[in-house]
N, C-alpha and C positions, 0 to 999 in steps of 0.2 A: 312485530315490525321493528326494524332497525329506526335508534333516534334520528337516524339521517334521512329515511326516507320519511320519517314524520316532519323532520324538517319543513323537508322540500314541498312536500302536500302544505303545508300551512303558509308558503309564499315565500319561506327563507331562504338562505346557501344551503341550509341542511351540515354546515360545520359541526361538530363538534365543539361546546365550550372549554378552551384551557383550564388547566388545572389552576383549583383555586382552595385556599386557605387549609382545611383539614384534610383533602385529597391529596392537593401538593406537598405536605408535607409524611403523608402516609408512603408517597410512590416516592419521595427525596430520598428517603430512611430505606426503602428495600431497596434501591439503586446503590443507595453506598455502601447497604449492607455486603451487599453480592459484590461493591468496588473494593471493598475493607477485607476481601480472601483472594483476590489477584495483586501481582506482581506490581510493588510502584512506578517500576522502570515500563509496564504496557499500560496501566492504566492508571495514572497518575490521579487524585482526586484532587478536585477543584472547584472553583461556585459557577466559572463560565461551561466545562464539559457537563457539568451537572444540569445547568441550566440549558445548553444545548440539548440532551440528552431530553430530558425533558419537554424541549419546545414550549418554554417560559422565557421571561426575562431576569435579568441579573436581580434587576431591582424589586423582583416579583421576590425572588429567592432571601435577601434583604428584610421586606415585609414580612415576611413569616419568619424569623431570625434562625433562618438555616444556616447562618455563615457560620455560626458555634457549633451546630452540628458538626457539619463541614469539617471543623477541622479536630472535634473526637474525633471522627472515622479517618482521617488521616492517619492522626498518632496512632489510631489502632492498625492501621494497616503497613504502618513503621515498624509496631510491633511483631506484628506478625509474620515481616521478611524482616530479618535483621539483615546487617552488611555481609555478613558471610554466609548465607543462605542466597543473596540475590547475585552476588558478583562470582562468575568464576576463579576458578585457581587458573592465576597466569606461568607460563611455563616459563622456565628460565631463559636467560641471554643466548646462552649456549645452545641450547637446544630450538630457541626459532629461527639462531642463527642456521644450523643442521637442516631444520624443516627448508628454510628459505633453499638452500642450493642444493636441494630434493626436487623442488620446486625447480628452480633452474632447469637442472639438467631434462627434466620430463619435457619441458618446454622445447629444448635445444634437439630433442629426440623429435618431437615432432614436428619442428622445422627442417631437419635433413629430411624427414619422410617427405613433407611435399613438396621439396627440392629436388630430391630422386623422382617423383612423378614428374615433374616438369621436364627434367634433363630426359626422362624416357619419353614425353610427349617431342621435344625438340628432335630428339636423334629420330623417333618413325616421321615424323614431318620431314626431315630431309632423305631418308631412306626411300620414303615416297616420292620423293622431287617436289616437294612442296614447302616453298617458302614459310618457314615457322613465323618470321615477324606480321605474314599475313593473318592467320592463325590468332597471334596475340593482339589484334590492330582492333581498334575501336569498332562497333558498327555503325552505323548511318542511323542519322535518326529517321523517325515513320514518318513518312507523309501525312496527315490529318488532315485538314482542312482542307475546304472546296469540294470534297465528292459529291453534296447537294444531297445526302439519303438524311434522313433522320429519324430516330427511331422513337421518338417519343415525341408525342405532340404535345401544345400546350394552350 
C-alpha cells in the first residue's frame, strides 16, 4: 500500500513528509547535478528555484548548508558553458541592416496583396449594385437578454 493511503486509514492528510536532513540533501545534489549540464541562460541555479523545485523552504536549504553546494554547482556549470559556447555569433551592422529591408519589403508585398483583395471586393460590390460601405459597416450587436429560456439550472 501506498504511504498515503496508510496515511489516511490511520486518521491523518495521508501528506507526504517534506524532505528532511539526509534526503534533502541527497535529492539537492542530483537536482543541481542534472542543473550543472544545462544552459545557465535556461536554468540559472539558485537556493530559491532549488528550493521551489524542491517544495522546502529557503531556510530549510540554509540548515543543511546547501547554499556552498549551491554555489559549486554554479561555478561548475559556468564552466561547462563558457561565454562563447552560450551566446551566439551576432551578425554584422551591414548585414542586419540587409536582413531588416528583406524584411521590409516581404511585409509591403503582403500588404499590396490584401489591398488588391479589397479593391476586387469594392469593384464586384458595385458591379453588383451594391453599396460597398454597407459591406464594410459594422454589425448590430445580438440581442441577449430577456428571451426568459435558460439552459442551465441552478
Amino acid at each position: 500500500m501506498k504511504k498515503q493511503t496508510i496515511g489516511k486509514q490511520r486518521g491523518g492528510k495521508g501528506k507526504r513528509r517534506p524532505l528532511r536532513s539526509e534526503a534533502l540533501v541527497k535529492k539537492a545534489r542530483e537536482v543541481l547535478l542534472e542543473w550543472a549540464s544545462l544552459s545557465p541562460e535556461t536554468h540559472p541555479i539558485n537556493l530559491t528555484r532549488l528550493a521551489n523545485k524542491l517544495k522546502v523552504s529557503r531556510q530549510a536549504l540554509y540548515d543543511n548548508d546547501l547554499d556552498e553546494e549551491i554555489d559549486r554547482y554554479k561555478k561548475l556549470q559556468h564552466q561547462n558553458f563558457s561565454d562563447t559556447q552560450s551566446t551566439p555569433e551576432r551578425k554584422s551592422k551591414d548585414q542586419q541592416i540587409a536582413d531588416l529591408k528583406e524584411q521590409v519589403t516581404r511585409v509591403q508585398q503582403k500588404q499590396d496583396g490584401w489591398i488588391e483583395k479589397w479593391v476586387t471586393v469594392e469593384y464586384n460590390a458595385r458591379m453588383l449594385g451594391i453599396d460597398p460601405d454597407q459591406i464594410f459597416a459594422a454589425l448590430p450587436s445580438p440581442q441577449r437578454g430577456g428571451s426568459g429560456m435558460r439552459t442551465r439550472r441552478r
